[in-house]
N, C-alpha and C positions, 0 to 999 in steps of 0.2 A: 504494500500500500504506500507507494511511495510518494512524499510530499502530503499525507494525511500527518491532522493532529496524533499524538502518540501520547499514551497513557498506561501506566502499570494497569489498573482495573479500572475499567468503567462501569458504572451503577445504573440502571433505566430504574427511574423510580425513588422520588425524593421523601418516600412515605414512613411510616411507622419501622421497617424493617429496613431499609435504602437508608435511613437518615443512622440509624444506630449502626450499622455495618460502614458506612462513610466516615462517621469520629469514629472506631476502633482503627479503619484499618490508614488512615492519617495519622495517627499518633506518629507511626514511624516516618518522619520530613523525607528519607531516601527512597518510599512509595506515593508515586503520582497515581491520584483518585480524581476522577472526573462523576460528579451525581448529574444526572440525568431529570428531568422534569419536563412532561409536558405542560403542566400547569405553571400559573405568576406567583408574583408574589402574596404571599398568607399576611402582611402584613395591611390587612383590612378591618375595618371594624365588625363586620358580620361573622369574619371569622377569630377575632381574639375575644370577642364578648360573647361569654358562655352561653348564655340564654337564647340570642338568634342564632344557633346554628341550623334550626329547622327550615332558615328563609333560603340555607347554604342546595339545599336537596333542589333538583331542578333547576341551578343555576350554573355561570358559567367556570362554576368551581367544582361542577360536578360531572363525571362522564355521562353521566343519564342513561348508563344500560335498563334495557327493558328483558323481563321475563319473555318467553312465549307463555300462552295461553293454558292456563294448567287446570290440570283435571278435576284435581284434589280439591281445588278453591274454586267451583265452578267456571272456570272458563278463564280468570281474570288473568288477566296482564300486571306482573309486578314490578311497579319504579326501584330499583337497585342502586341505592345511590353510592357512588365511590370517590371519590379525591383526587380531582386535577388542578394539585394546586400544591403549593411548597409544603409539605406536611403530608399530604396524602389524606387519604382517608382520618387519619389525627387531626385536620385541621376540620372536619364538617359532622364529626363521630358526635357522643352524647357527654364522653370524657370521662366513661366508668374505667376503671385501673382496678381489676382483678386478677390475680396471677392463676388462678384454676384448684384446682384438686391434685393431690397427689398420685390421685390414680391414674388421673387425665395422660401424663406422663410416662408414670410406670406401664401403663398400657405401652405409647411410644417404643419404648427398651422392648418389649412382650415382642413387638410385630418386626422386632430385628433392628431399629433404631435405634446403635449403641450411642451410648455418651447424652443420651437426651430422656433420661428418667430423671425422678423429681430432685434427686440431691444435685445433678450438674443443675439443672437450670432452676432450681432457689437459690443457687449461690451465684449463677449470673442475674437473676430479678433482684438479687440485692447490692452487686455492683452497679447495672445498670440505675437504678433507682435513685445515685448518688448526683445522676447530671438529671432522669427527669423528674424527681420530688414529687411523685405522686402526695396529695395529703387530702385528709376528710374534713371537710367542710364544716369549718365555724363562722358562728353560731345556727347552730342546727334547727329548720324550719319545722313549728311544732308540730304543724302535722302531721311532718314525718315520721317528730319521734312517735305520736301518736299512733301511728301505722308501724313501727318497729314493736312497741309495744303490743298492739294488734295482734302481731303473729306471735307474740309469746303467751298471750292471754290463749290463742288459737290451740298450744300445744308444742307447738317451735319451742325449741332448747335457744336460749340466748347465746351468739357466737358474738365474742366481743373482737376477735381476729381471725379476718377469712386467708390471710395470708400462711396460713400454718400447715395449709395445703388439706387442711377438713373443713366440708362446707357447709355440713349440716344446721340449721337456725339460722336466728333472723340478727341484723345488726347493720353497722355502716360500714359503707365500702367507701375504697379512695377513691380520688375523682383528679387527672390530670389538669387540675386549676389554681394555679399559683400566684397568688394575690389580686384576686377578682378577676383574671386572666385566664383565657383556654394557654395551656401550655402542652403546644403540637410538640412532633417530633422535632421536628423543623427547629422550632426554638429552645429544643432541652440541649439538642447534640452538633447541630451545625452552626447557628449563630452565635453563638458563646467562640466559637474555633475559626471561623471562619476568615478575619482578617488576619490570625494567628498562624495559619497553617499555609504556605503559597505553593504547597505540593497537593492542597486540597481547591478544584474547580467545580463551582457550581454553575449549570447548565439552566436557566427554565425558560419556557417558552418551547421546550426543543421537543418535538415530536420524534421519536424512533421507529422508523419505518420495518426494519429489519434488524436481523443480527448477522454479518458480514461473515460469509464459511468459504477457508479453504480446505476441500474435501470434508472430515469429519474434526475439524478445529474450527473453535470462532480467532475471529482474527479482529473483529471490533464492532461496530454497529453504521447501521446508515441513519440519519437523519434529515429531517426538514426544519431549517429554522430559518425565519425572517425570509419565507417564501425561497428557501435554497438546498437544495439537496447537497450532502456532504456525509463523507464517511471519517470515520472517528478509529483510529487503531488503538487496538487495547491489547495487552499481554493478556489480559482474564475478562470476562463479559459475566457481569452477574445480573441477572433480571429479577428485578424486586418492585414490580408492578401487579403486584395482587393474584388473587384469584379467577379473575376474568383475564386481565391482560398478560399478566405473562406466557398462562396458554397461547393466548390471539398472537405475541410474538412469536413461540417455536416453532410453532403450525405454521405461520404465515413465512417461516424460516426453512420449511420442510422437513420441523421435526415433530412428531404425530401421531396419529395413526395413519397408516400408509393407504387405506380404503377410502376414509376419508379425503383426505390429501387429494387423492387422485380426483374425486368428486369432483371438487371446485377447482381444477388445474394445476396443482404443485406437487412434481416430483418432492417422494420423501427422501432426504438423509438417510433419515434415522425412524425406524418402526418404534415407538414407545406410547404408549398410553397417557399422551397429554389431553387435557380436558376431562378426563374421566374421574370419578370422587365426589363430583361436586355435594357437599357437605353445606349446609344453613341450618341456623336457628329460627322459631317461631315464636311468635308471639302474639297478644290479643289484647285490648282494652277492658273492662269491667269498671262503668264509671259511678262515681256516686252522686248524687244532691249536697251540696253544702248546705248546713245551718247558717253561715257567718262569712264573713269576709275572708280569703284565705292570705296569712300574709304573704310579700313576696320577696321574703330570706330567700335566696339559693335557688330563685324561681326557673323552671327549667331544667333542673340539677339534679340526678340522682342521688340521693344519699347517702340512703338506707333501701335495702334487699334484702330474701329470705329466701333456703333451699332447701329442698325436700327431697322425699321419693316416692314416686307416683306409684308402689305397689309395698308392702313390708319387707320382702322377701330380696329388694337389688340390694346389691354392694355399692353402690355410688349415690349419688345427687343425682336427678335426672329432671327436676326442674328447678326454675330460675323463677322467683315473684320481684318485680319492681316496684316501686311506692313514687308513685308520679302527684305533685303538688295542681296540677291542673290536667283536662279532660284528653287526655291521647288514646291515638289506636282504636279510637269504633268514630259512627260517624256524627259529624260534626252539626253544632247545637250553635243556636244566633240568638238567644234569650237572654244571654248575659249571665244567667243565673253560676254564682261558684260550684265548680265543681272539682272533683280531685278523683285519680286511677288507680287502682290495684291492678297490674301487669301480667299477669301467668305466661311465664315461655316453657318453652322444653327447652335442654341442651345435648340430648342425648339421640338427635334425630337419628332414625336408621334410613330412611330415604337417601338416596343417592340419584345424582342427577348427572351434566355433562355441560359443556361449553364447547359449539362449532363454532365453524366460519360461514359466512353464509356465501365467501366470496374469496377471490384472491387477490384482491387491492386491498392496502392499509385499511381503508375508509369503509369499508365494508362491517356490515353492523356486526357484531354476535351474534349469535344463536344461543341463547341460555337459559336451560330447561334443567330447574332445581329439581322436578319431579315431586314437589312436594306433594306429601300423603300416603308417595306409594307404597309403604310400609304403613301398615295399618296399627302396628304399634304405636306410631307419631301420634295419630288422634286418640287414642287410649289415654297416654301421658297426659295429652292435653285435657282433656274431661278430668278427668284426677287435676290439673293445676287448678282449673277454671273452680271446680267444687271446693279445694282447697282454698284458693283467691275468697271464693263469697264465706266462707264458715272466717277467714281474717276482717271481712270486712262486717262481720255480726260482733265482733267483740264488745264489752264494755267500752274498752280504752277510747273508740271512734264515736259515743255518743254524742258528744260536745261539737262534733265535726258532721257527721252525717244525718240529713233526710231520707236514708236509702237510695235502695239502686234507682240508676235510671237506664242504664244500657248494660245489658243486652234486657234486662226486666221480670216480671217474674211470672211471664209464664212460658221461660226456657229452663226446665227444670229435666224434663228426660235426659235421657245419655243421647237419645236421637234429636231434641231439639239443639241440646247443646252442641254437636256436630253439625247441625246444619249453620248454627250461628259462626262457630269456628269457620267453617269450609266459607261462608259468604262474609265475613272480616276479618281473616284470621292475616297478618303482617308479617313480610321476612322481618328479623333484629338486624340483618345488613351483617349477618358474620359470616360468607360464604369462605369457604377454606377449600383443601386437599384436590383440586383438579391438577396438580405436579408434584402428586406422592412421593414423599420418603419412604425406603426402606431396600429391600432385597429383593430379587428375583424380578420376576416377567412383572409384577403390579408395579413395581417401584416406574417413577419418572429419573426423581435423583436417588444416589445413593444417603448413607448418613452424613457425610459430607459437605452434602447439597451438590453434587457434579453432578452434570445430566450425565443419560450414562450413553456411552458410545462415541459423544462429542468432545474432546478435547477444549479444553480453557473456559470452558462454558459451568454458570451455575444458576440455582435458582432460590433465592433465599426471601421467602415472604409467606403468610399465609397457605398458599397454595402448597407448600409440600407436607403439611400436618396429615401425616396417615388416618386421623381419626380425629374429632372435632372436641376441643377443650370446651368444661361445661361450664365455661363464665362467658363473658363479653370477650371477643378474639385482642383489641388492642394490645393490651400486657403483653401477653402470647406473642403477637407477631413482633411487637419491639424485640421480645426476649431472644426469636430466632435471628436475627440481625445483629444480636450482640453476641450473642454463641455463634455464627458464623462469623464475624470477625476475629475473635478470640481464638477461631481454628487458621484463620489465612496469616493469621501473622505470624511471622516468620517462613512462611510459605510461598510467598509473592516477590519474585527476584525482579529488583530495579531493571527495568530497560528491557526485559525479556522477548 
C-alpha cells in the first residue's frame, strides 16, 4: 500500500469497547493507534445531559437500524438504536454500569473461552473503573427508593452490591454519570489522553467502507471521509463497531458465510459464521397513576433494579426489573397526569436471530432479524417478570406514590392475555451481542483472543463476540472486552510491522 497512511493498529469504532482498547493499547508512545468513527463529535448537549438521551434514538447520532418484521411481536418493525457518534453507543445508552453475574462469565470459560471467566474480568472491571468512575446517584429520587423498597417488601433479598458478581434482590446500580454529566467512553478513556499521546489518532466523520485483504491478511481499511475515498494501512485491523456493524464489515469484506456471500455478489475469503448468534434482551413497560407530583432528582436515570428467577429450580438470575421515575415502554398518554414504571426484562433470552446484507454496497441497509420469541421459553420468563413486576408494585412501601395501574390494566391477568400484551408492546433493551462469537471450533467467529480465525492481522473486539448474552445491561461488559483485549495486544503489537 504504498504512499497510504500507516498505522500499528487501526480501530473502526470509537464506542464503549474501541474507546477502552484505544487508551490500553497507546499507553505504549512506540504503538501508532489510529480510532476510527463514523460519527462527530459527542460533545453536545443532548448527549452529555443524562436525561435527553431519549431525543439521541432517531437522530443523526444514531444509525437507525430497523428490525424486519417479527413474528413473535406481531409483525412489528423494531427501531435499534446504536451510536454514531464519539462514544458509541455510550454516548445515547441509559448509562446503567452493571458488571453481570459471575456465572455470566464462568459460562464464557465452560464454552472454551479461556482467560474470560469471572476472576480475569473482575479484576479488569476494577482497573478499568479507575478512568471510567462508574458511581450511584446522589441524592437518591424517593421514589425510587420507594420502588427499591417495593421489591423487598415483594420478597427480594436486599442486594446492597450487584458488583460481587451475585444478582439476586433489589438495590442500586451504578450509572456512568459523573457530576451531573453522561460520562461516555469517549470521555472516560480518550479525552483525558488525547492531547497526551501523539502516537494516539483520532479519526471521526470517517466512514469504513471495507477492510483492505491481501489474500487471507488484513493489511488496513478503506475509507470515505470529506466525500474521498482512501485507504489506511495498518499492521492489525480491529473492528469494534458492535453487533450489527462489525458483521456488515467482514461480510461486506468477504468474510461470512460463503452461501450467503455469494447471494448478494461477494466472493468469500473466508467460510465463518459471521452474523449468526444474534442474542437481545426484552423488555416491557407496566405503568402506574401517580398520587403527587413526582420529583425530578435523577429524572430519566436508572437507579435502583431488582433480579430474580422466573422459575425456583434455575441456577442464575434470568430476569432484570427497572424502576423508571416517569411512564416508559407501553404506549404513550397526553393527560399530563404523573406517572412512574416498573420495567420486567429477561436477560436470559434463548432466541437467537442473524444479521445479513441485503446488498453488496457499503450503503446497503441490514437485514436484522433478532427472531425474537422463537424460543418459547423467552415469553414464559416474561409472564413470570411481568407477574412479579405487578405483586412489586402492590406493596405497602408505593402507597404514598400510587393510584394503580394504568397500563397494561386489569383485565390482562391470564398467562394468554399477558402474552398477547407482551407480543403487541413488548421492546428490545438495545443489548444485541454475539453475531462474531468467541470461542472454539466451527461456531466460533474469533478465537479467545478475539482473531478472526483464518484471516491474518484481523480482530474483533466489541459486543458481538460474547458467546452467550451477560444478564445485566451489555455497556460494563463490552467496555470490559476492550480492556481485556488490550491488556492481551500489548506487548504483542510490533512498531512498524
Amino acid at each position: 500500500m504504498a504512499g497510504a497512511r500507516q498505522f500499528d493498529v487501526v480501530i473502526v469504532g470509537a464506542g464503549s469497547a474501541g474507546c477502552a482498547l484505544a487508551h490500553r493499547l497507546s499507553e505504549d508512545p512506540s504503538v501508532s493507534v489510529a480510532l476510527i468513527e463514523a460519527g462527530g463529535d459527542d460533545l453536545r448537549e443532548d448527549v452529555l445531559v443524562p436525561h435527553r438521551y431519549f431525543s439521541l434514538w432517531g437522530s443523526d447520532a444514531d444509525w437507525q437500524h430497523l428490525s424486519t418484521p417479527q413474528r413473535g411481536t406481531m409483525g412489528r418493525v423494531h427501531k435499534l438504536p446504536r451510536g454514531r457518534v464519539l462514544g458509541g453507543t455510550s454516548s445515547i445508552n441509559g448509562m446503567v454500569w452493571l458488571r453481570g453475574a459471575q456465572s455470566d462469565y464462568d459460562r464464557w470459560a465452560a464454552l472454551g473461552c479461556d482467560g474470560w471467566g469471572w476472576a480475569q474480568v473482575s479484576t479488569a472491571f476494577g482497573q478499568l473503573e479507575q478512568w471510567q468512575r462508574p458511581a450511584a446517584l446522589q441524592p437518591k429520587n424517593p421514589l425510587s427508593e420507594a420502588m427499591v423498597a417495593a421489591a423487598v417488601e415483594a420478597g427480594l433479598p436486599r442486594n446492597d452490591d450487584f458488583d460481587t458478581g451475585i444478582l439476586d434482590g433489589a438495590g442500586w446500580n451504578r450509572s456512568a454519570i459523573h457530576e451531573g454529566r453522561r460520562r461516555n467512553s469517549y470521555q472516560a478513556f480518550i479525552a483525558p489522553v488525547r492531547d497526551l499521546r501523539p502516537n494516539l489518532t483520532v479519526l471521526p466523520d470517517t466512514h469504513v467502507l471495507r477492510i483492505a485483504l491481501e489474500g487471507a491478511r488484513a493489511a488496513g481499511v478503506v475509507i470515505s471521509r470529506n466525500g474521498a475515498e482512501e485507504t489506511i494501512a495498518a499492521g492489525e485491523v480491529v473492528l469494534s463497531a458492535g453487533a450489527f456493524d462489525s458483521p456488515r464489515l467482514l461480510m461486506q469484506s468477504g468474510i461470512g458465510p460463503a452461501a450467503h456471500l455469494g447471494e448478494v455478489g461477494i466472493r468469500a475469503v473466508a467460510d465463518l459464521p459471521v452474523g449468526e448468534n444474534l442474542i437481545d434482551h426484552l423488555l416491557i413497560g407496566i405503568v402506574y397513576d401517580g398520587t403527587r407530583e413526582i420529583p425530578e432528582t435523577n429524572a430519566y436515570s436508572t437507579e435502583g433494579c431488582a433480579f430474580a428467577r422466573s422459575t425456583a429450580g434455575r441456577e442464575d438470575c434470568d430476569i432484570e426489573i427497572s424502576f423508571a421515575k416517569e411512564p416508559h415502554f407501553a404506549p404513550e398518554t397526553t393527560d399530563g397526569r404523573p406517572r412512574f414504571t416498573i420495567i420486567p426484562g429477561i436477560t436470559r433470552t434463548k432466541s437467537r436471530g442473524t444479521v445479513r446484507l441485503s446488498g453488496n454496497t457499503p450503503d446497503a441497509p441490514l437485514v436484522i432479524d433478532p427472531n425474537y420469541f422463537s424460543d418459547p421459553y423467552d415469553m414464559q420468563a416474561m409472564i413470570a417478570a411481568v407477574r412479579l413486576s405487578r405483586k412489586i408494585g402492590d406493596q405497602a412501601a408505593l402507597e404514598g406514590w400510587s393510584a394503580g395501574e394504568h397500563f397494561p390494566g386489569a383485565g390482562v391477568e391470564s398467562d394468554e392475555a399477558i402474552a398477547e400484551y407482551v407480543a403487541r408492546d413488548v421492546s428490545t433493551w438495545f443489548h444485541p451481542v454475539g453475531t462474531c462469537r468467541m470461542g472454539t471450533g466451527d461456531g466460533a467467529v474469533v478465537d479467545p483472543d478475539l482473531r478472526v480465525r483464518g484471516i491474518a492481522n484481523l480482530r474483533v473486539v466489541d459486543a458481538s463476540i460474547m458467546p452467550d448474552i451477560v444478564s445485566v445491561n451489555t455497556n460494563a461488559a463490552s467496555t470490559m472486552i476492550g480492556w481485556i483485549a488490550g491488556s492481551r495486544m500489548t506487548g504483542g503489537v510490533a512498531p512498524g510491522r
